[in-house]
Steps between C-alpha positions, in 0.01 A plus 500: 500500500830751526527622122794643598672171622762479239686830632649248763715347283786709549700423202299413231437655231201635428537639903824674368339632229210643706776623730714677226187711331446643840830609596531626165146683543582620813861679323302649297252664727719575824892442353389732173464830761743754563448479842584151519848530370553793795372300729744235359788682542413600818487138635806386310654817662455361855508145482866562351607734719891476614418563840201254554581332820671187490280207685805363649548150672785387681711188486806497684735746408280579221182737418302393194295658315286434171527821260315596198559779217554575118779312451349157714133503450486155627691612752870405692565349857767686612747557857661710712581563859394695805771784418444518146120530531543849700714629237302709266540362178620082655717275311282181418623186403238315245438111613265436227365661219152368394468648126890391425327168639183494301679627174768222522178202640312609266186538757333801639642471882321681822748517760321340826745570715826321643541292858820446655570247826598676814721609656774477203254576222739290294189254381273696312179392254328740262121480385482602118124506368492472108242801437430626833247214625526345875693207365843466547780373371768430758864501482817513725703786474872526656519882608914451438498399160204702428337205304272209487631211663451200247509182698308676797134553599252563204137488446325534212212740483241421704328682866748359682536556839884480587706569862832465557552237810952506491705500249462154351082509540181686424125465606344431156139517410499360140308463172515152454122518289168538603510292814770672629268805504224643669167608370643855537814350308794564742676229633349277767841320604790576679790333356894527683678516183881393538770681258614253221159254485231529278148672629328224480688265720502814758330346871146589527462672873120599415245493285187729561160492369353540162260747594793719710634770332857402551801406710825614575803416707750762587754571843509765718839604564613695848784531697346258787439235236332417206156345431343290211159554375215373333231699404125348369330752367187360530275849420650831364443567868556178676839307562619223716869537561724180589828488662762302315768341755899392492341164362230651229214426675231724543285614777189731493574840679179575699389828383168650403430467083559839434811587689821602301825334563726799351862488644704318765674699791768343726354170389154565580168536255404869413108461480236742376177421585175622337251335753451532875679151589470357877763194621567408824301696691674808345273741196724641231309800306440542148798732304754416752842356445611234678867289566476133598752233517394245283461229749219668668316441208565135421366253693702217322933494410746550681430783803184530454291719764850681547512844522272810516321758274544887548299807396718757294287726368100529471250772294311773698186634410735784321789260406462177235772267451618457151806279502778416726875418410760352739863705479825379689392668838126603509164427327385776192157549541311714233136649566296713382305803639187546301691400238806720602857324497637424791798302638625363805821271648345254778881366673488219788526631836511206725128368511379857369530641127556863471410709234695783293334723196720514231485871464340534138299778323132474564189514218646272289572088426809357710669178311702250618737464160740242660648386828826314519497204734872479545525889643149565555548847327178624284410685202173677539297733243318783573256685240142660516267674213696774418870387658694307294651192617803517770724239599609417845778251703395432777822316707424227742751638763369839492122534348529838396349560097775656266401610179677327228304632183238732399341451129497868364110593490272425174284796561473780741321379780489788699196604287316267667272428792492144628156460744321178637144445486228269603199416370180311643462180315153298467498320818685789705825413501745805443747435206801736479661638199776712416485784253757705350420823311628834386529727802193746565320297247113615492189268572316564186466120404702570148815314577631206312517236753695159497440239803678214530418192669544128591313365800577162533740198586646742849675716221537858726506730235741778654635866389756492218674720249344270216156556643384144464747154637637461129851722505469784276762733628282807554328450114197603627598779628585653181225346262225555740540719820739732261242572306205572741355173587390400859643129594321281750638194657174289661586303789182253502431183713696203356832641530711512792477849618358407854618176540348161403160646633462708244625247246231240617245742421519483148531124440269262353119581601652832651688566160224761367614756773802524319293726223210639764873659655617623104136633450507645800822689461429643162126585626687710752741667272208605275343602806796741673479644094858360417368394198181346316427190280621662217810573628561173692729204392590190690725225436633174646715222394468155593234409761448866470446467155212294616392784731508765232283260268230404766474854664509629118159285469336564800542885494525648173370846633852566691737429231602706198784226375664199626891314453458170552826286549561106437159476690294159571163569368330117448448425848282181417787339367864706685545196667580265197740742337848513571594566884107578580476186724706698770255754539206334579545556888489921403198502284302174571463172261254549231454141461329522871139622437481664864908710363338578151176683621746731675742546227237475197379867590818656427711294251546699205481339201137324552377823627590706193161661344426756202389824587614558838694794414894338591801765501771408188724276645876392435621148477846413581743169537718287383443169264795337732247556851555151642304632831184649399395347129470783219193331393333707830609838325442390127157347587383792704611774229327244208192486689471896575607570169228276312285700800578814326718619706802750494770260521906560502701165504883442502668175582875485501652176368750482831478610840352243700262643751670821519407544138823641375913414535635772335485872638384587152214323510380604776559864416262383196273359739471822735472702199202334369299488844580863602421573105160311581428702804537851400347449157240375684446745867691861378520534111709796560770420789688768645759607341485292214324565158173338469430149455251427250247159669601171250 
């Protein structure tokens, strides 16, 4: 009954075909305007920046970074140390060079990143996705030599899940075929894969369920010891962790489902819980972090029942815990204060832990970039709206923030105000959102407007120089706030603003308050005369995508146009496409009549209808999305189209879920949604000459 069914096959033909008359519709409607090419250049301008801020991460002596311009579009992994990196122009040393790779292969390579054993960092494996998808190839690497080691570790591509264990072994979870594989296709064994013997003869140490959404095994290293783990994912929010001993046999930890095992510290278990948890006579709260040695959470292996857990740190009604890193000496705890940055060191003071604020700047998004286990020193990033990104050591022996590097601003954000709001949402709740406009700006509702949301999966969406969690370098700032609009940054139920409360209330039959909170906020920035429907443009990538597409239907009246980015949209059938599975404990199982009634109201692409007046909307991803399947996007844009709808569609051939690998594609891609929003909410921007609507 789905005439559109055929847009799933990703690669075939007449799909491509369907897929290259709309991109080459869509260049000549939005690409064709003068205005797109400035707002072009303006993107490419930023994104290539020489003094974008490195995002640094240390090994060893070492400080990596992955670096992108003209002259490596694909992009080069690169080095240099602590002294060199607080020089002003540093002296890098390249370790691999991914288009001198994919020019000699012969195969458009992603760089995925690279993994070195500690302390030494002398083993070292690096993820290489051919086109940008979530599978990986996997190679070793030898950081000396500066090449591929032939006789050592490699794995073909695949979603592999890979750990270094020593030297000689890694925790494998491998493609071996379908059975190897769980419904949500990542692996569901744990294999301890010895160097010099083929994968398949590696020892199985466990094998999960079909219906889990995967398993991993990794160790925790720390200065007290080290500790092997299994992880069984069995939900997207549910795992049962396993202790692997001396003699590789494993032994459920006793922990609630949806506690985090993050770090190790002095040999104990870093744990972040995200419910209230009560064990021997003693409660544990929601949002707290805790330490525990890992025999008090066994009951079977060797010292069992040994040991104790300790609080570190827990969330106040003004304070949420976001994540928590262990250093050589203390405990990095970072929080947030409505959805402020903040940072603290928690350091062992006989049974007690004290606490110390990392003395940051305030309005804006603190980072955690990297933390060396061997000296416990820190590299921490500080930006906001309209402050471009800083860099910060932080040393273990004396926490004190030095500023390393500054990127030179994109756009003069002293021109600009940056406020939070809240607005009333259907059943009450207060949702807050950030706004950043021109200084003195009048209420007289004719301001373009731009929101941006996500509201799902615990995703906090926080303030940043890009505006939205994608890194833009401050693009935004000159082909939007430059040139008069208003931009909005929604922080809705689903996300993880307020903790895992506020998370819980958008899932599964809760899910719709994730767009009664996006209704409500534009509702309340029509009503304080910011702006009006005409005016008004929203966008979201992802499971925001799906937000944009489902508010987009259920109030036409607010919106004036919408960007829509590698969205799902067929909710009936998100499940049986590509990683879908895994998300069936946020949204609900439509095969479950009692899941379906609550998700059939909202899912986008049965609930499309003629006449109901839907804002033009903007379709981009990529053709190499092995997450979320472009048939969502090209079946929702088919079906609005045939609808008679103002449709925009363009789907880049790599990417992966990101939706671009080059920084010239996604200057294209910014250039064709901010061409799609002022075309569409201020035909005459300020400062620019007039736009004439496609």
């Amino acid at each position: 009954s789905d005439p559109y069914l055929w847009l799933e096959d990703v690669d075939g033909e007449r799909a491509l075909d369907w897929v290259r008359a709309h991109n080459a519709a869509t260049g000549k409607k939005l690409a064709s305007q003068p205005l797109y090419q400035e707002l072009r250049r303006e993107a490419k301008a930023a994104l290539d920046s020489p003094s974008r801020l490195p995002a640094v991460q240390q090994m060893g002596e070492w400080i990596y970074n992955f670096w992108k311009d003209d002259r490596h579009p694909r992009g080069i992994f690169r080095r240099t140390t602590l002294e060199e990196l607080r020089k002003a122009e540093p002296a890098w040393e390249t370790v691999l060079d991914i288009d001198e790779l994919a020019k000699r292969e012969g195969k458009p390579w992603v760089f995925h990143g690279m993994n070195c054993l500690p302390p030494e960092h002398r083993e070292c494996y690096v993820s290489l996705s051919p086109g940008g998808g979530d599978a990986d190839e996997v190679r070793e690497f030898d950081p000396v030599k500066l090449a591929f080691e032939p006789e050592g570790f490699a794995v073909p591509t695949a979603k592999t899940a890979i750990a270094w264990r020593d030297a000689g072994s890694v925790f494998l979870g491998p493609d071996l075929g379908p059975e190897s594989l769980t419904e949500s296709g990542y692996p569901r064994t744990v294999r301890l894969w010895k160097r010099g013997t083929p994968i398949a003869s590696a020892p199985l140490l466990f094998e999960g369920k079909a219906d889990s959404v995967g398993v991993t095994g990794f160790r925790l290293r720390s200065s007290g010891g080290d500790v092997d783990l299994v992880a069984d994912s069995r939900t997207f929010w549910e795992s049962d962790y396993y202790q692997v001993l001396s003699d590789d046999s494993l032994h459920k930890l006793d922990l609630p489902p949806t506690a985090q095992v993050n770090d190790a510290f002095g040999g104990r278990l870093l744990v972040l819980l995200k419910d209230d948890w009560q064990r021997g006579g003693r409660k544990f709260a929601r949002d707290s972090v805790l330490l525990a040695d890992p025999g008090a959470l066994r009951t079977t292996g060797e010292g069992a029942g040994g040991g104790d857990i300790d609080v570190v740190a827990e969330s106040t009604a003004s304070e949420i815990v976001q994540a928590a890193v262990a250093s050589k000496s203390g405990i990095l705890v970072s929080m947030l204060d409505n959805v402020r940055g903040r940072l603290y060191r928690y350091e062992p003071a006989g049974t007690k832990w004290t606490r110390r604020r990392i003395a940051l700047p305030d309005n804006g998004q603190v980072e955690l970039e990297s933390v060396d286990a061997g000296s416990g020193d820190a590299f921490v990033k500080f930006e906001s709206f309209v402050t471009p990104p800083t860099l910060y050591y932080v040393a273990d022996r004396d926490p004190v923030p030095v500023p390393v590097k500054q990127q030179a601003p994109t756009f003069d954000g002293s021109r600009f105000e940056v406020s939070q709001h809240w607005a009333r949402s259907a059943d009450g709740t207060r949702v807050p959102y950030f706004q950043v406009a021109p200084k003195g700006m009048k209420l007289d509702g004719s301001h373009p407007t731009h929101i941006f949301s996500y509201g799902g999966f615990r995703n906090a969406l926080l303030p940043s120089y890009s505006g939205s969690y994608e890194q833009h370098y401050g693009a935004y700032g000159k082909t939007w706030l430059g040139r008069g609009g208003v931009f909005v940054l929604a922080n809705i139920r689903g996300g993880g603003e307020f903790g895992e409360a506020w998370h819980q209330g958008a899932v599964k039959a809760n899910h719709v308050h994730a767009y009664e909170d996006f209704e409500a906020v534009a509702a309340d920035l029509i009503a304080r005369k910011v702006t009006s429907k005409a005016h008004l443009g929203i966008e979201g990538r992802s499971n925001g995508g799906l937000l944009v597409l489902a508010t987009m239907e259920r109030r036409p009246d607010l919106y004036g146009a919408v960007i829509c980015g590698s969205p799902l949209a067929d909710m009936r059938r998100y499940h049986k496409l590509l990683a879908g599975a895994s998300w069936v404990d946020e949204f609900g199982d439509p095969d479950k009549p009692e899941e379906w009634a609550w998700i059939a109201p909202w899912s986008p692409y049965q609930n499309a209808q003629p006449g109901k007046g839907y804002p033009p909307i903007f379709f981009y991803l990529s053709t190499r999305d092995d997450r979320v399947h472009p048939g969502h996007a090209r079946k929702m844009a088919a079906r609005l189209e045939d609808l008679g709808y103002d449709v925009s569609y363009y789907e880049e051939i790599e990417g992966g879920h990101g939706a671009s690998v080059t920084n010239e594609q996604l200057a294209h891609r910014l250039a064709l949604s901010y061409t799609h929003l002022w075309t569409r909410l201020a035909p005459k921007p300020a400062g620019t000459a007039a736009a004439a609507p496609p």
